[in-house]
Structures are given as structure tokens and as C-alpha cells.
N, C-alpha and C positions, 0 to 999 in steps of 0.2 A: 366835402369840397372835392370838387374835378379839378386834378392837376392837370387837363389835357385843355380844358376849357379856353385859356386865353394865348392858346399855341397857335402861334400864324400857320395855316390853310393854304398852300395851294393847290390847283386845281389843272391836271395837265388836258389841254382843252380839244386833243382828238380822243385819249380814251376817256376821257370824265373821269376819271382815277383821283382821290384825293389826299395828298401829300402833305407830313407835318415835317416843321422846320425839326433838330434834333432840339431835346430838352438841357437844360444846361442847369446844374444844380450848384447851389450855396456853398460854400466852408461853411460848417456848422461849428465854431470857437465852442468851447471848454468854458463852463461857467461854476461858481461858486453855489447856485440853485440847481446844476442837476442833480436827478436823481439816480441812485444806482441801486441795481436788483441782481439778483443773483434767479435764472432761469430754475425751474421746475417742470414735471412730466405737464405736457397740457400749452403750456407758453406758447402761443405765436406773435409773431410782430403786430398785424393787424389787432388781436384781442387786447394787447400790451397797450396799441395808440389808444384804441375806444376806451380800455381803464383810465389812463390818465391825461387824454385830450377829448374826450369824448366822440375822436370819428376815427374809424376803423382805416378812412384811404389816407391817413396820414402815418401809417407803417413805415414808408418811407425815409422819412426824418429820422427814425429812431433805425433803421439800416445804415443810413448815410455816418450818425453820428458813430456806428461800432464798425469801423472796417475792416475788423478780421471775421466778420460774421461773413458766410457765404452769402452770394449777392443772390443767388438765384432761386429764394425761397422764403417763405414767410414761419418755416419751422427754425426750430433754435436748438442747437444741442444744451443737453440739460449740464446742468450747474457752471453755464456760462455768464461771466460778470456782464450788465448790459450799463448802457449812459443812455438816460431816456432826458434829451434835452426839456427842458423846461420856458426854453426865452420861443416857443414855436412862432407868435407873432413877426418876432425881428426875422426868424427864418423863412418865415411863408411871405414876408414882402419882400427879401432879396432874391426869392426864387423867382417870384413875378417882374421885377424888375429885370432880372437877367434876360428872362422868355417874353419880355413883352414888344 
């Protein structure tokens, strides 16, 4: 999945520069189905989504849901508790609705 995919374009019409609205993301609620993992040598977000949602560009979700994790990496310090949301449907269609 391309989360850039349904972001309004525009388009500034002397330089042809192309321009995205900003992205605007979900509350991701606390659910009685997530799962919780405890980080190991090896872990990153991306490998973490493909285990358990089977696609790697939805890393994402599972950053948004730990917010004491640094935002600006895909590494994870080890032996840190992670919440790997489980409801991703409810959260990849409020995401679309916010950006569309």
C-alpha cells in the first residue's frame, strides 16, 4: 500500500513543481486484540509490519501506536515493549478519510 497514493497534488503552474497537501493521521485507540512484543537484536518497524500485516510500508501504524518510540527511524532499541495494533482495516480507512 502507497500511503502517498490518494494525497491531493498540486501543481504550481510557472515552476511545474509538485506539491502534496500535509498528511494527517488517525488516533490509533487501545484495543483488547493488540498484540504486544517485547523488541530483540534484528527488530525493525518495517520487518515487524510485513510479520504481522504482511506489507512492510505499513511500519507506520505500528510507530503512530508506540509514541515514546523515536519518530525518525525504522530501528528500535532492544528490549523495548512495542503495541502492534491489530484492528489496521479501521485504521487505514480513517487515515483515507482524513487525506482524502
Amino acid at each position: 500500500m502507497n500511503r502517498y497514493q490518494n494525497i491531493k497534488k498540486f501543481v504550481n503552474i510557472k515552476s511545474k513543481k509538485v506539491y502534496y497537501s500535509n498528511l494527517k493521521y488517525p488516533a490509533i485507540p487501545l484495543s483488547l486484540n493488540d498484540i504486544y512484543v517485547i523488541t530483540t537484536a534484528g527488530d525493525r518497524l518495517d520487518l515487524l509490519a510485513n510479520q504481522y500485516y504482511q506489507d512492510s510500508s505499513l511500519w507506520w501504524i505500528i510507530s503512530l501506536a508506540n509514541e515514546d518510540l523515536p519518530q525518525n527511524s525504522l530501528y528500535l532499541p532492544l528490549g523495548t515493549q512495542l503495541r502492534i495494533p491489530t484492528n489496521v482495516n479501521s485504521i487505514l480507512n480513517s487515515y483515507n478519510e482524513l487525506n482524502s
